[in-house]
ZASEKE-143634 format. One record per atom (N, C-alpha, C): residue in one letter; x, y, z. Coordinates in steps of 0.05 Angstrom, whole numbers, plus 5000, padded with zeros to 4 digits. Layout:
aXYZ;...
This chain:
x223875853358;x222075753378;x220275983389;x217675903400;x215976053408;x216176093435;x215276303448;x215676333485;x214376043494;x213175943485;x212375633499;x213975463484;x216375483476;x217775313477;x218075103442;x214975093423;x215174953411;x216175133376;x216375033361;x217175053335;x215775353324;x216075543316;x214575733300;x213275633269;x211475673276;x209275543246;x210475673219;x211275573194;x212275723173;x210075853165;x210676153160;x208776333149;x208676313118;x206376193111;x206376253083;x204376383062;x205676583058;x204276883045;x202776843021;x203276673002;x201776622982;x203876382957;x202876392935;x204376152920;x207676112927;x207575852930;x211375792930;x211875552908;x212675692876;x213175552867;x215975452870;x216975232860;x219675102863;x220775022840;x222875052829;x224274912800;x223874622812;x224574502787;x224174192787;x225574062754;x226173922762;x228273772735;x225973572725;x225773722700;x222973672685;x223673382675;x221373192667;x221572882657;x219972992629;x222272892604;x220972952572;x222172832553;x220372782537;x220972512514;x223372672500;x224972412496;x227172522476;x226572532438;x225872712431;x224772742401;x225772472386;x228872452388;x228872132375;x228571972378;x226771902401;x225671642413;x223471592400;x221571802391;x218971822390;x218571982356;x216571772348;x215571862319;x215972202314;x214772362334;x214372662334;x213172752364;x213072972370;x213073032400;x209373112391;x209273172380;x205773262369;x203872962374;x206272722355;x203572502363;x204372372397;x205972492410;x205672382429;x203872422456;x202972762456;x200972862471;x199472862469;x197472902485;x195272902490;x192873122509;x191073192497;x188973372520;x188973182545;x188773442567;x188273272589;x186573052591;x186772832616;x185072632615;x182872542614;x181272782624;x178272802625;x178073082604;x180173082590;x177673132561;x177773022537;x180072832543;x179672542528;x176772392519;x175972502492;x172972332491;x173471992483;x172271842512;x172871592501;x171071542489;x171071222477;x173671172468;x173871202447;x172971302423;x174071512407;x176471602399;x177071822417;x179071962423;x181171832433;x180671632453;x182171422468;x183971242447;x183171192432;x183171002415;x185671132384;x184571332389;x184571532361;x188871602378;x188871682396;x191171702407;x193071512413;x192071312418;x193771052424;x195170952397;x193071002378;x194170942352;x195571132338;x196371462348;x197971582331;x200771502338;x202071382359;x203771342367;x204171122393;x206770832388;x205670712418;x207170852434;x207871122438;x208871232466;x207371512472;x204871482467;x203271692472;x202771682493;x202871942505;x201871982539;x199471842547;x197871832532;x195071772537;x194971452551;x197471352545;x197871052564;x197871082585;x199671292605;x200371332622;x198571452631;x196671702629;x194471782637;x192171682635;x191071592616;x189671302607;x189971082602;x191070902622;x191670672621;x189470462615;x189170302597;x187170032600;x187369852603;x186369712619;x186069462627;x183669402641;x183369122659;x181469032669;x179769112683;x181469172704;x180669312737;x181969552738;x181569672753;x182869982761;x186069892775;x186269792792;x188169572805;x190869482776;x189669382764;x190869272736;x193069512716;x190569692716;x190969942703;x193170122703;x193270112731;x195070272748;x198270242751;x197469892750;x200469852743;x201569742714;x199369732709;x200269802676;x201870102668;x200470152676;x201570532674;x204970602682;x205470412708;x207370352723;x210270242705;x208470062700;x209769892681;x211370062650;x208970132636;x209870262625;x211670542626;x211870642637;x213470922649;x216070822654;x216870482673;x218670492674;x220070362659;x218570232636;x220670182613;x221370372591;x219370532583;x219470832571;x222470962589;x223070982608;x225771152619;x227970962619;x227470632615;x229370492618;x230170402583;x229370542560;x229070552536;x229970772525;x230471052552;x231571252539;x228571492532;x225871362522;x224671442511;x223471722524;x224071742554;x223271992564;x225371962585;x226772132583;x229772342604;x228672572622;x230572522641;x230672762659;x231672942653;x231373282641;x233273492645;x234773542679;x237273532659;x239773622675;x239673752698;x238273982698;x238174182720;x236074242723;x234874292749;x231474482755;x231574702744;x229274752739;x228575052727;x226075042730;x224375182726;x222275322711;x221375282686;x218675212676;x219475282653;x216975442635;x217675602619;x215775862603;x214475602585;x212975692584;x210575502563;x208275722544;x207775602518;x206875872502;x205175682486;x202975752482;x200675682461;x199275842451;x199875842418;x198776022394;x197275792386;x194075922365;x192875832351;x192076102320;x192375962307;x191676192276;x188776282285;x187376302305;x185576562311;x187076792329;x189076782324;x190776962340;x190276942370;x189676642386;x189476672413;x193576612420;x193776822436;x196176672457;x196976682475;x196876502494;x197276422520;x200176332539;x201376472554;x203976352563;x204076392591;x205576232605;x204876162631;x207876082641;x208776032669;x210075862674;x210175672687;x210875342685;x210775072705;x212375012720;x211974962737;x213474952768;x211874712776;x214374692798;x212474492825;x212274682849;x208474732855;x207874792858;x206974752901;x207474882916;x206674722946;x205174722948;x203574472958;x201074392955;x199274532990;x197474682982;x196074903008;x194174813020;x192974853036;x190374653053;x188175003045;x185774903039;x183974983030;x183675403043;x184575233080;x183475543098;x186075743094;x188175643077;x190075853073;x189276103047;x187275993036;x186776193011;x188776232993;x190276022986;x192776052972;x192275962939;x191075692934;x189075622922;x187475622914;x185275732901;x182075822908;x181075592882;x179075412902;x177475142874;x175575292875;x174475252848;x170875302851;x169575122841;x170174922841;x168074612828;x168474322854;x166774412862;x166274132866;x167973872854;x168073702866;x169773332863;x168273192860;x168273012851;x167572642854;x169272522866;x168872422889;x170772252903;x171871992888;x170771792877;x171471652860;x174071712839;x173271972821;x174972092807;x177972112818;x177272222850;x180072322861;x182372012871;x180171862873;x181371622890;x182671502864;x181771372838;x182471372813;x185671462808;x185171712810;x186771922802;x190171882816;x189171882846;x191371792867;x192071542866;x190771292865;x191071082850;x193471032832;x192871252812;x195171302793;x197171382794;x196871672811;x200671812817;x201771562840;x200671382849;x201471302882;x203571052863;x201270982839;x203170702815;x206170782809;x205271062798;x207571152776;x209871372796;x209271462819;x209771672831;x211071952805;x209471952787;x209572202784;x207172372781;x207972632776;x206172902764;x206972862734;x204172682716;x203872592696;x203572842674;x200973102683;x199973232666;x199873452690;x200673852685;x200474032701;x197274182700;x196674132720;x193674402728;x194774622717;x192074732711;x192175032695;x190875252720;x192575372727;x191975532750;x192875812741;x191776032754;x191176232736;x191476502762;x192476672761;x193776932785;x193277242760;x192777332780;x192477752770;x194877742776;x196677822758;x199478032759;x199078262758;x200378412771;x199878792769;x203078882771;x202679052782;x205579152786;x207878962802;x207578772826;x209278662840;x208978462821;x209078342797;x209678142784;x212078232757;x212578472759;x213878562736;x215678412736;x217078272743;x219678142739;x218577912724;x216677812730;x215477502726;x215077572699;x213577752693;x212577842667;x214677902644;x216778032653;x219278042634;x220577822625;x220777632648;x221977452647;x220477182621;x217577192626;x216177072608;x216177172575;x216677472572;x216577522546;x219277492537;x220977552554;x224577612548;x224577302528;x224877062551;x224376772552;x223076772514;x221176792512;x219676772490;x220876822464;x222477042468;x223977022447;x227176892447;x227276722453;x229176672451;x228976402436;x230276172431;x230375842415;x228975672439;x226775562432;x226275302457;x227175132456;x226474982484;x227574662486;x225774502464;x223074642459;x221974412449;x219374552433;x219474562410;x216474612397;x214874432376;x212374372373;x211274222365;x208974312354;x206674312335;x204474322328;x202074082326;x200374052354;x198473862349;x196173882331;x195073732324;x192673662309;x190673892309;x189973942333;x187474252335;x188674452330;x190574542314;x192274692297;x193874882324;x194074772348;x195674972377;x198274962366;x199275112367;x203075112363;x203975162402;x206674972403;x206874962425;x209974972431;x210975142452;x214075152453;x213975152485;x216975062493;x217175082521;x220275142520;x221175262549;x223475362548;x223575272585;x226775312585;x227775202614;x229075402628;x228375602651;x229575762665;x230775642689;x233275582692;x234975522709;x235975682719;x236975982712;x238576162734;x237776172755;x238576112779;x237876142803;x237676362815;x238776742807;x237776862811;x234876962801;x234976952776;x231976912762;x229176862769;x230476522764;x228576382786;x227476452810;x228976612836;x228876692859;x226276932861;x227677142837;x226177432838;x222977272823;x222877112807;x219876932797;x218176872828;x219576672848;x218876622871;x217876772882;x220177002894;x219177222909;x216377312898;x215977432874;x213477612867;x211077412868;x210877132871;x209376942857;x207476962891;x209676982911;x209476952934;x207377022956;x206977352933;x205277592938;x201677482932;x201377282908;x198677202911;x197276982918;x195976892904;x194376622900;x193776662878;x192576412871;x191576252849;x187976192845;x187276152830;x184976062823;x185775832807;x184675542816;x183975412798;x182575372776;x183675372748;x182675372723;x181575132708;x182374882714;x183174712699;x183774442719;x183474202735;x184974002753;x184074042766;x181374062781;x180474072807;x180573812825;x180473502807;x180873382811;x184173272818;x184973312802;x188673302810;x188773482835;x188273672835;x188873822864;x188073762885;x185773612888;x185273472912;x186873232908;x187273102889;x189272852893;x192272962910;x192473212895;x195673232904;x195173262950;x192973332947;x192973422972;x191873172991;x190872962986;x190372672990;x193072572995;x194772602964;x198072492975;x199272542987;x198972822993;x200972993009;x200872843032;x198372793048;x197372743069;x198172463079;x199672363058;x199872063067;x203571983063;x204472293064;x207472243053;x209472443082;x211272343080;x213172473093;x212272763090;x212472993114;x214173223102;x215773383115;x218473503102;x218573513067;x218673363054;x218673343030;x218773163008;x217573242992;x218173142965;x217473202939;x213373142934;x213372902949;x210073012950;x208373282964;x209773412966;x209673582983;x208173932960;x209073792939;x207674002916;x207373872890;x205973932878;x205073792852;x205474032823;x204973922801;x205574032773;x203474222768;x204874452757;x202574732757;x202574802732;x202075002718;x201875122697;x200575482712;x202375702713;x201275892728;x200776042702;x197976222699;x198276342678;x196976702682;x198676802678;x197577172685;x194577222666;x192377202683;x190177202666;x189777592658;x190977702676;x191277992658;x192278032639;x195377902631;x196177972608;x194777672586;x193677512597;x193577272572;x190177142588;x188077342586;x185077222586;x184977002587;x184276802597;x183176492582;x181476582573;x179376312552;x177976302553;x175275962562;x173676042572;x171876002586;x169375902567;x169575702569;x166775462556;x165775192571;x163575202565;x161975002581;x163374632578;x162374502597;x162174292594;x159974112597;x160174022567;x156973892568;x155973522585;x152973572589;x153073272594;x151873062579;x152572782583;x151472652572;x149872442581;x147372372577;x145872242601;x145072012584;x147071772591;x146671572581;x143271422573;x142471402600;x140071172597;x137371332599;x137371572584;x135971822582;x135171902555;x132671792542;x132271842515;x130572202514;x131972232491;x130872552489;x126872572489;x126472312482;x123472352488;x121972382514;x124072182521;x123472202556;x123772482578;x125972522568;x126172672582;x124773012568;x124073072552;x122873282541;x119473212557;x118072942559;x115472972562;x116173012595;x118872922606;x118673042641;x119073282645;x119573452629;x120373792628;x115973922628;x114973782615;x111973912612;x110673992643;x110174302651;x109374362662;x111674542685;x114174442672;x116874592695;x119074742691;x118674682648;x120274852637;x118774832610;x119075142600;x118575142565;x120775012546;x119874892525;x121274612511;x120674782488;x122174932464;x121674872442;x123774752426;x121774542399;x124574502382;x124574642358;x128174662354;x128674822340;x129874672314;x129274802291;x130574672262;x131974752260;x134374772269;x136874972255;x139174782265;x140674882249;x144074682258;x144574722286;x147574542286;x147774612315;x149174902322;x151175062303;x151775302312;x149975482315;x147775452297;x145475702298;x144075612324;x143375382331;x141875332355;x143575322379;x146275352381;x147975452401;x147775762411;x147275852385;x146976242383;x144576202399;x142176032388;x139876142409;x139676132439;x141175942432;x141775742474;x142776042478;x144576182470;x145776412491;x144476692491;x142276702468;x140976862475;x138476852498;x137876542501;x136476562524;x137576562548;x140176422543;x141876432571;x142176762582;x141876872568;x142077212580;x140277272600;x138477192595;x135977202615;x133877082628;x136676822634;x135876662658;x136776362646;x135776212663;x136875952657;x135975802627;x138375672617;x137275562590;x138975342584;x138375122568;x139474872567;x138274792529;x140374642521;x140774542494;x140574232492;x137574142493;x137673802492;x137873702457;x139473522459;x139973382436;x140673022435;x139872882411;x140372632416;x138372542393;x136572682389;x134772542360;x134872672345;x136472832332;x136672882299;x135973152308;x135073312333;x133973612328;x134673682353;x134674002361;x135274142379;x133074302393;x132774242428;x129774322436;x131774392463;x130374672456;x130574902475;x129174952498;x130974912530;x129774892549;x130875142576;x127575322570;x127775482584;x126475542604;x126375792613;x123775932631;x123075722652;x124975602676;x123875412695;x121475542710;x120575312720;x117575522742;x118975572767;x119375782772;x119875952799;x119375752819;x117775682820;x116175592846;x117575282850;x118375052828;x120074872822;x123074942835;x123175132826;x126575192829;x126975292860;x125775292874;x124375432906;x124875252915;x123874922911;x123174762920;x126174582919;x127274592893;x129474462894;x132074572895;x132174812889;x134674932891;x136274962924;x138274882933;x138074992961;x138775242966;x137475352987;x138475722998;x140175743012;x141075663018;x144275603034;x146775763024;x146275892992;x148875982978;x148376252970;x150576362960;x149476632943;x147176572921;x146476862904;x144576842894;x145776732860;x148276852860;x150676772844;x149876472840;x150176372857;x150576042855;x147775922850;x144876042863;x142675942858;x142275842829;x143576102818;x141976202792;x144076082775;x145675982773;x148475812763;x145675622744;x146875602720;x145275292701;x146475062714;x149775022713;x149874802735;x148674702752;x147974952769;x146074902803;x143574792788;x141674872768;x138774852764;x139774582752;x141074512741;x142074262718;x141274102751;x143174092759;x143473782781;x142573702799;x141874062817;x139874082838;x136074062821;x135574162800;x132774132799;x131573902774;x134473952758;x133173742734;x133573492739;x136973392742;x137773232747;x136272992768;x135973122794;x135273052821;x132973042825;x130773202807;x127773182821;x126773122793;x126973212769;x125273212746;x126072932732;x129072862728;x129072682709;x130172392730;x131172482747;x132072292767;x133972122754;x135872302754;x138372182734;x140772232760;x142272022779;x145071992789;x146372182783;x148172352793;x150172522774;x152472432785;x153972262800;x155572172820;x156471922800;x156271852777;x156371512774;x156871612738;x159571512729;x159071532696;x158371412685;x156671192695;x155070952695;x152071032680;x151371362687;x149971492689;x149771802668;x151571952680;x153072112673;x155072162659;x156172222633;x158772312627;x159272722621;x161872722630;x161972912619;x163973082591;x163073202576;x164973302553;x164773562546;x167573562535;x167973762531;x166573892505;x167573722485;x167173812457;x163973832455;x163473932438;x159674022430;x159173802405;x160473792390;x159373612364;x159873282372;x161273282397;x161873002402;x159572862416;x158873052435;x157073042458;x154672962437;x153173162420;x151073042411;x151272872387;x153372832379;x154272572364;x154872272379;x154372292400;x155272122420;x151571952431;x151272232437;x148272222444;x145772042415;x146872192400;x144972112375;x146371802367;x147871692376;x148971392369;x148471232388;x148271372420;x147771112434;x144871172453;x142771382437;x140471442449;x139971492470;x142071672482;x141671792503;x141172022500;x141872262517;x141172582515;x143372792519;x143572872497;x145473052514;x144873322519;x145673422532;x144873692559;x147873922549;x146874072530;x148974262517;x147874432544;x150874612559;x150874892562;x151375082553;x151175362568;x152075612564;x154775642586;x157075732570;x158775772587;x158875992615;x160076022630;x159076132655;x161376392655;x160376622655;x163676942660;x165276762672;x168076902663;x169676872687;x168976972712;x168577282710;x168577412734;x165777242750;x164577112743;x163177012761;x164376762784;x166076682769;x167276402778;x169076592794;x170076702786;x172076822811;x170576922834;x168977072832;x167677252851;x166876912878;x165776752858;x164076562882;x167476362896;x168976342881;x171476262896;x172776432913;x172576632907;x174276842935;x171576792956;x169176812949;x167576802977;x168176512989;x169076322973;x168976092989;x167375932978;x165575912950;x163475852948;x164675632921;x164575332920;x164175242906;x162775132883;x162875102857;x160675142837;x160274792840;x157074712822;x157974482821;x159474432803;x160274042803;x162473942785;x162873952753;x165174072747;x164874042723;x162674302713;x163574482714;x161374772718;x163374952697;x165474872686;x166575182667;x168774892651;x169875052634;x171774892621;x174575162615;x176275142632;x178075422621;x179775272605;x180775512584;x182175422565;x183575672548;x185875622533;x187075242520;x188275182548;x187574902553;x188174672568;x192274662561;x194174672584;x196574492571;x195874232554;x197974232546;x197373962526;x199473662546;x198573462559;x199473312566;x201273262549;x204073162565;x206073002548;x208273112544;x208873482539;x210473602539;x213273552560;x212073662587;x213773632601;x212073462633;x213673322648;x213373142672;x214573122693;x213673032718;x215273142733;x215572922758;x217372772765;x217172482771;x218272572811;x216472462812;x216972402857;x218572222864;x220672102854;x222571922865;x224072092868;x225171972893;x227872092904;x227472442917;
């Protein structure tokens, strides 16, 4: 208690991850653990991709994260539905005991990535425990909560990302020690990732992980959307309690880089003609004859020196650069760093989007967004719309404008490799 009598506020210094008794398909329930995952949900290219997953397996995550049906309402408890006959079938178990658990993704370009998942306490924005740098769609988040509120679980973990230095050495041993040893579980999906996971239960272990984890924060990588959901739920639940933190993926970006690529858009009711003759007079347009990797190489040589954009959708690629100063004055707002002015995102939504082409960016009615490049303007070129290739954005930039506080807009980086949904889950009952 405090000299006035009431409760002392819990001090909390930086991440508090928590073991948690992971929810995971039992291998003989299920064709193979490979066809049952899935990329997260929003980089699911529907339906396509949607489609393309449902059919490698009927207990593919992608039900449960992508549920279909009528209404959103419908959806939800479909999702419901399904989950709880999936556990009443055996087809996905609880491990025995909480732990932790080490997670590792190789690809034959020699990328590899390992991290560990926890449930994670969910932080209110002014603690700096967390750091977002993208912007939401409210829609998205309500959706989203929608869904954990059906199923009450943590379906798929955010990719959240911490500097280890010296006060992490334990964490760090502990992840390579772990690594070599037999996993609970390895699998190889389709985009050739090889994937293993392992379960740390010692409770002294575990403890000395906590303690050092304690020491920082996080940057969000990956879930900006899920993280405001988790913090929407939190808000509407007892606490303590298990809503009280949500499913993480922590990954030491000193010892294991991500990497960092754009996400492109796609502007449905936006023909590439149209929108190239509204660029005359506000940006230079050339088109270019070359494939799409060679005309990707050019997009980033102009991106060096200053804003630049990759329109596609009719059979060719036209290069949009050099905005007029005096345009970008007018629509950009000054309110932010110079960092953020000069962001392609910012010029994308604040000057193209909003004043030149007068395209919604709030509505996917309007807007979609993707990850993949060959899908995007294969997508574009089938249903005559446009699509809006970027240049991916530094890391160190995205960090620098999240420690100031500064949000990018939505959907502004793509970090990666993404976990692979499906692996491991992590259920809020009880």
């Amino acid at each position: 208690m405090n000299s006035a009598g009431h409760p002392e506020a819990t001090a909390h210094r930086g991440l508090e991850l928590t073991p948690f008794r992971g929810l995971r398909y039992d291998p003989d329930r299920v064709g193979s653990l490979a066809a049952v995952t899935s990329p997260p949900y929003d980089v699911v290219v529907r339906p396509d991709g949607l489609l393309h997953l449902e059919s490698a397996d009927p207990h593919n995550i992608v039900r449960l994260i992508l549920p279909q049906a009528d209404t959103p309402g419908e959806r939800h408890r479909q999702a419901a539905r399904t989950l709880r006959r999936w556990l009443a079938e055996g087809v996905l178990a609880i491990d025995p005991e909480p732990g932790l658990y080490v997670y590792e993704q190789r690809a034959d370009d020699g990328l590899l990535q390992r991290g560990i998942i926890g449930a994670l306490r969910v932080s209110d924005p002014d603690e700096r425990v967390v750091l977002p740098h993208e912007d939401v769609m409210p829609h998205v988040v309500a959706d989203r909560a929608a869904l954990m509120r059906a199923t009450s679980t943590n379906l798929e973990p955010l990719l959240l990302t911490y500097r280890g230095d010296d006060t992490t050495a334990a964490t760090s041993a502990l992840v390579e020690h772990t690594a070599e040893q037999p996993p609970l579980l390895a699998t190889t999906t389709e985009d050739g990732y090889r994937h293993r996971l392992w379960s740390v239960t010692d409770p002294g272990t575990v403890g000395r992980v906590r303690a050092e984890l304690a020491r920082h924060q996080a940057l969000i990588a990956d879930g900006h959307h899920r993280w405001a959901t988790y913090r929407t739920l939190r808000a509407e639940h007892p606490s303590p309690g298990p809503w009280d933190h949500g499913l993480v993926l922590l990954v030491d970006t000193v010892r294991y880089p991500l990497r960092v690529r754009a996400i492109h858009r796609l502007l449905h009711d936006l023909p590439v003609r149209d929108a190239v003759t509204a660029l005359d007079g506000h940006f230079r347009v050339r088109r270019l004859e070359t494939p799409l990797e060679e005309s990707l190489r050019t997009l980033a040589e102009a991106a060096g020196t200053g804003n630049a954009f990759l329109l596609a959708g009719d059979g060719a690629f036209h290069l949009v650069d050099r905005p007029d100063p005096a345009l970008l004055a007018r629509t950009v707002p000054t309110d932010r760093p110079e960092a953020w002015r000069t962001l392609d995102a910012t010029v994308l939504h604040s000057t193209l989007l909003a004043h030149v082409w007068r395209v919604p960016d709030d509505s996917a009615a309007h807007v979609s967004y993707i990850h993949d490049t060959a899908a995007t303007v294969e997508k574009a070129e089938r249903d005559g719309g446009t699509a809006v290739l970027m240049h991916p954005v530094r890391e160190e930039v995205v960090r620098e404008l999240a420690r100031q506080g500064v949000t990018m807009p939505r959907k502004s980086t793509s970090f990666g490799p993404k976990p692979a949904s499906g692996l491991v889950l992590r259920t809020l009952d009880g």
